[in-house]
N, C-alpha and C positions, 0 to 999 in steps of 0.2 A: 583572588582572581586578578590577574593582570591583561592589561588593557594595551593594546599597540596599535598605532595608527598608521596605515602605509595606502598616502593618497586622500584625496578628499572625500571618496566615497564610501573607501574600505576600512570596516574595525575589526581586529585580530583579534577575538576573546579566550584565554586559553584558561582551563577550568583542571582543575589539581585535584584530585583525590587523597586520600591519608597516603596511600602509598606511590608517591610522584614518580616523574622519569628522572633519569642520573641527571639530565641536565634540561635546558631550555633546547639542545639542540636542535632532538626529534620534533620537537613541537615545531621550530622555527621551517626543517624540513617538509614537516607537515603546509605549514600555511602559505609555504613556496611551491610545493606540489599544486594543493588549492589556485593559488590565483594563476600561475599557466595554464591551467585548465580553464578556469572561470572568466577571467577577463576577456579573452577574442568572443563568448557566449555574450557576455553582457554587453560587449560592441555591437558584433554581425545584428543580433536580434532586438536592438535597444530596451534591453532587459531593464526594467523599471528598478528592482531589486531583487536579493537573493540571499538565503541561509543555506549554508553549507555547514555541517554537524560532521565532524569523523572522531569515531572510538576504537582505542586502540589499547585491546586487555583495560576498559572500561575506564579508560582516560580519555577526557573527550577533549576536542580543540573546537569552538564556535569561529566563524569566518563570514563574515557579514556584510552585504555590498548594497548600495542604495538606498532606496527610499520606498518604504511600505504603502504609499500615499502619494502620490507628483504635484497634489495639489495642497500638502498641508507639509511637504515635505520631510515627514515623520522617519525616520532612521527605521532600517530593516535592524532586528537586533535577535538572539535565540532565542526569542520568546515571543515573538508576531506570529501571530497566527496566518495561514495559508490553506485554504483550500485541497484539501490530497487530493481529489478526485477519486481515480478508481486503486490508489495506494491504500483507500479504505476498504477495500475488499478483503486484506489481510486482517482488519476488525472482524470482518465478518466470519470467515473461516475461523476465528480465534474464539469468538462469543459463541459458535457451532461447536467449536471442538469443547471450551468448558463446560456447557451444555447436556454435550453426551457422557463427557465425566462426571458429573450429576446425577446422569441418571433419566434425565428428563426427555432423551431424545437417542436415537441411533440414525449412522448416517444411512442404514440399510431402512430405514422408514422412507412410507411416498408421501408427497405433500396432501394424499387425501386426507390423512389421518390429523392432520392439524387443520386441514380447510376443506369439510365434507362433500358443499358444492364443487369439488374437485374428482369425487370417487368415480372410478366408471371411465375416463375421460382418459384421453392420450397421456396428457403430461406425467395422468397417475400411473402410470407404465415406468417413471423414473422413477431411482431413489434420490432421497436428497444430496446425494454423494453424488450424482450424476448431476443434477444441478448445480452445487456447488463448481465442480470441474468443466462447464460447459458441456457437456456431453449427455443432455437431454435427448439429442433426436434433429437440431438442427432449429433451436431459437434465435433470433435475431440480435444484430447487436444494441439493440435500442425499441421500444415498444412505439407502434403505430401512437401520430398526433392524437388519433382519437381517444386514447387510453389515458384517462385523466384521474380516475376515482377507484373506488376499490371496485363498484361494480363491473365497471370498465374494464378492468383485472382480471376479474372472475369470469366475463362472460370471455374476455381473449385467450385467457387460456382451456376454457372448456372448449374452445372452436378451434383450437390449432393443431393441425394434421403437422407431425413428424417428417422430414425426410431419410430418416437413418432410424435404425433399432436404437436405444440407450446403449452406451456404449461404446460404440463404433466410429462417431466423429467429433471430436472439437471445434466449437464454433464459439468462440468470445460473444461474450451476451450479458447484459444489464438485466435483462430478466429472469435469468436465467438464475443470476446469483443471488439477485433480489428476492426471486419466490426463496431462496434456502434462506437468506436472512430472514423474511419473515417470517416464514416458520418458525425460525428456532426464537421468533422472539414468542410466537403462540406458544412455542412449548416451555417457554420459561415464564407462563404467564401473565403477558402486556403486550409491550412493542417491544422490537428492534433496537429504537433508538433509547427507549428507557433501562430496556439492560443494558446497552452499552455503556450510558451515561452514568448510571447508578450500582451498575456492581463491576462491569468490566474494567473500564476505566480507572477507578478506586484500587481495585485489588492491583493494576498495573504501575500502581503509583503517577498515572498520567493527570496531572491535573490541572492540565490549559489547553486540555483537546474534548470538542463537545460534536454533538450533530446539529445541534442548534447554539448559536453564539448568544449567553446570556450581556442582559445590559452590562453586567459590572465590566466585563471581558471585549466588547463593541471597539475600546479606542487599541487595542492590540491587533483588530484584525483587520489586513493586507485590505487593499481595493485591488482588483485584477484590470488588466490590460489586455482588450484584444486587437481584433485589425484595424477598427474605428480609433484605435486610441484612446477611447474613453473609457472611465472607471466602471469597472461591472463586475458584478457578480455571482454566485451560483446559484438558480431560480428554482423552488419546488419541485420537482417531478415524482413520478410515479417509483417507487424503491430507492428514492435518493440515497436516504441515510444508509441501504442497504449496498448502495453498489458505489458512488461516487460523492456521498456527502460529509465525511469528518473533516471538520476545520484543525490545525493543531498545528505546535509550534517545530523550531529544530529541537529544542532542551527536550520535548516531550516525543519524538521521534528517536530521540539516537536513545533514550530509555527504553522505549520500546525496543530497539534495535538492541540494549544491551539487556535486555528480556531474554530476546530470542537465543543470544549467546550463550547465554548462563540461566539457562530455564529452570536448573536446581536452588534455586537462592529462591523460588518462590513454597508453597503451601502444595501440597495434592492436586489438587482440581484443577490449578491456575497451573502450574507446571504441566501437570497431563495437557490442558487445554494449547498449550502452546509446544511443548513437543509434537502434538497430533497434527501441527501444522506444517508440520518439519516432512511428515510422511506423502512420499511421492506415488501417485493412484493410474497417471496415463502417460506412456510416450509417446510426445509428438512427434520425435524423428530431430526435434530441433531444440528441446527443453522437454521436462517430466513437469506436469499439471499437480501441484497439490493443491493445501485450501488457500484459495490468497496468494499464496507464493510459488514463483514457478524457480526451477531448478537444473543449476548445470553443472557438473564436474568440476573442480576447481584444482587446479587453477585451468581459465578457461579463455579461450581466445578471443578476441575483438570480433572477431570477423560472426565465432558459432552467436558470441552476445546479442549482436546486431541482427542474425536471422531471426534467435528464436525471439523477438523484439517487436518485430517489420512490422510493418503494414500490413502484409497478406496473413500473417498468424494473426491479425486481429480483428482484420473482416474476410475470410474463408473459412469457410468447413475443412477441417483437417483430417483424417483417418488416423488415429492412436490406435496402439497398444495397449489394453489394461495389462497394468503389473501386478500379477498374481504369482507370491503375495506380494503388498505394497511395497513399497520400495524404504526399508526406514534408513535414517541420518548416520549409514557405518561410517562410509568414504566422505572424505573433504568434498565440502557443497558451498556453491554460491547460491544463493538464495535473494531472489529482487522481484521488483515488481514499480512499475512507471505508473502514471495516474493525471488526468490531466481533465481539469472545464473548460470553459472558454475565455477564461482570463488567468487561470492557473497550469504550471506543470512542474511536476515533482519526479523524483526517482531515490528510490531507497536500495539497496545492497550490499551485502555480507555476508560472511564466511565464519562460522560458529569457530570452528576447528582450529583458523588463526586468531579470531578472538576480532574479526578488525573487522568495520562497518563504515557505511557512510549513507549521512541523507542529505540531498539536495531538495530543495524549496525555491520557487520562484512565482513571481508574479506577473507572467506571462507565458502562453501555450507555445513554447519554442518544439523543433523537431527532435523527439525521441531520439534517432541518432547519437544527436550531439550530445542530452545525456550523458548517452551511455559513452560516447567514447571521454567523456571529461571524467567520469566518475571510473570507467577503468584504469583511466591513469593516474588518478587520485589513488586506488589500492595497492598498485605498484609498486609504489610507492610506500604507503600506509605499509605493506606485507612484510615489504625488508627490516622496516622498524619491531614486526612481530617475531622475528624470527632468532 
């Protein structure tokens, strides 16, 4: 591994596989791509710090800016842990889709069948595939204060009247995707968060990404920064680990990402489980909805990224298309998904077909947007070195 320092805040880690590039060029390429993008982010928004991961045909470049900590001033490095918020959703559809390659579940089941108090009742009108995609009937993006416990849970979703048939409209939801994570953690026997941590995780070779941060792993992970400026963090709630709680690093992110690439270098089930996330189920009109990951034509423009992105795709009802049949991974796809708490925001993104990905990590809720348009110009870039 070689180490390059460019500025007082930025470390350039460039990471070599057995099979390197011809030279340092691309790489150097690469980390001048990187910081035009990232430096006026970490100005405008006084971005505390930031990991920036790009893979390219599974050679990764690490780009690392700031301070994990403002008050202990600890170096952001590809292995601090950050917050994904709802980039965990992509867990979730993933630990679903192995799941039913098990055997243990179908996305055409309703969640009565895993949680009885459920039978009878609106929501059990959806399948978990309709959960999973927001397209229950019109859930909220966030569960009422009052919803604190599982009881809580159970009595709100047996009292909640639909606006729409299943099907019909997307409406971005926390609950929405939390009741399918918990199911599929019922039907694999425990919790959500213990298959994740315990078989999912493992078989993905991620092993600095948890739902809960164990003591040994505590001095790795990020303090988040919000509008007070003070360090905070992400607080229990109701389907966290399901919807918006995996802590995890860059090194264990672009793995993931280079999972998704080359999904054949895994075993049966784990491969099935992560190709099944690749399959696209509703068109918004503005991106196709699959599990986790939403999906656009690649190569694909600034402008379609940023709608199907916005604001209004992520608190309105949408009207979709089901794609019958699913839509599977023929044509060249981007494939991404943002995720953000209140002291964290993240964005991941890439294209199987070129082999080229990128994840950004920060430790501040900056505007979506910007993301996206640093991280498009980062592939730009990244794409011409695939080609």
């Amino acid at each position: 591994m070689t180490t390059i320092k460019l500025g007082l805040t930025t470390t350039i880690l460039f990471s070599f596989a057995a099979t390197a590039f011809a030279g340092n060029g691309e790489q150097a390429r690469i980390a001048a791509a990187v910081d035009k993008a990232i430096r006026p982010i970490m100005r405008e928004y006084n971005v505390p710090g930031m990991a920036i991961a790009v893979t390219v045909d599974g050679q990764h470049t690490f780009v690392n800016y700031g301070v994990a900590s403002k008050e202990t001033k600890a170096p952001v490095t590809e292995d601090t842990l950050f917050e994904l918020g709802s980039i965990s959703k992509t867990f979730a559809g993933t630990l679903a889709s192995y799941a039913q390659a098990l055997g243990k579940l179908s996305f055409e089941d309703h969640p009565g069948q895993y949680m009885p108090e459920l039978r009878g009742s609106a929501i059990d009108k959806a399948t978990l595939l309709n959960l999973a995609t927001y397209t229950a009937g019109g859930l909220p993006l966030q569960f009422p204060d009052q919803v604190k416990g599982d009881g809580d849970m159970l009595t709100y979703f047996s009292n909640w009247k639909p606006d729409a048939e299943p099907g019909k409209k997307r409406r971005y939801s926390n609950p929405s995707i939390g009741l399918f994570g918990h199911a599929t953690g019922l039907a694999m026997g425990g919790s959500f968060a213990n298959a994740l941590e315990t078989e999912l995780f493992p078989k993905l070779d991620l092993k600095h990404s948890y739902v809960t941060v164990p003591a040994s792993a505590m001095g790795s992970y990020a303090w988040g920064y919000g509008k007070a400026d003070k360090p905070i963090r992400v607080s229990p709630g109701m389907f966290d680990a399901e919807a918006y709680g995996v802590k995890s690093s860059a090194a264990d992110m672009i793995r993931f990402v280079d999972a998704n690439i080359r999904p054949e270098k895994f075993d049966g089930p784990v491969r099935q489980a992560i190709e099944g996330t690749h399959i696209g189920y509703f068109d918004t009109g503005k991106m196709i909805q699959g599990l986790g990951w939403e999906q656009y034509p690649y190569p694909v423009s600034l402008e379609r990224l940023l709608d199907g992105n916005s604001r209004t795709m992520a608190l309105d009802a949408k009207p979709v298309t089901a794609l019958v049949p699913p839509k599977r991974p023929d044509d060249a796809t981007l494939y991404n998904k943002t995720g953000s708490t209140n002291g964290f925001g993240g964005y991941v993104a890439f294209v199987p077909e070129k082999k080229i990905g990128v994840v950004m990590l920060a430790n501040r809720n900056f505007p979506n947007p910007e993301r996206i348009k640093a991280v498009h110009a980062i592939l730009k870039t990244v794409a011409t070195l695939a080609e």
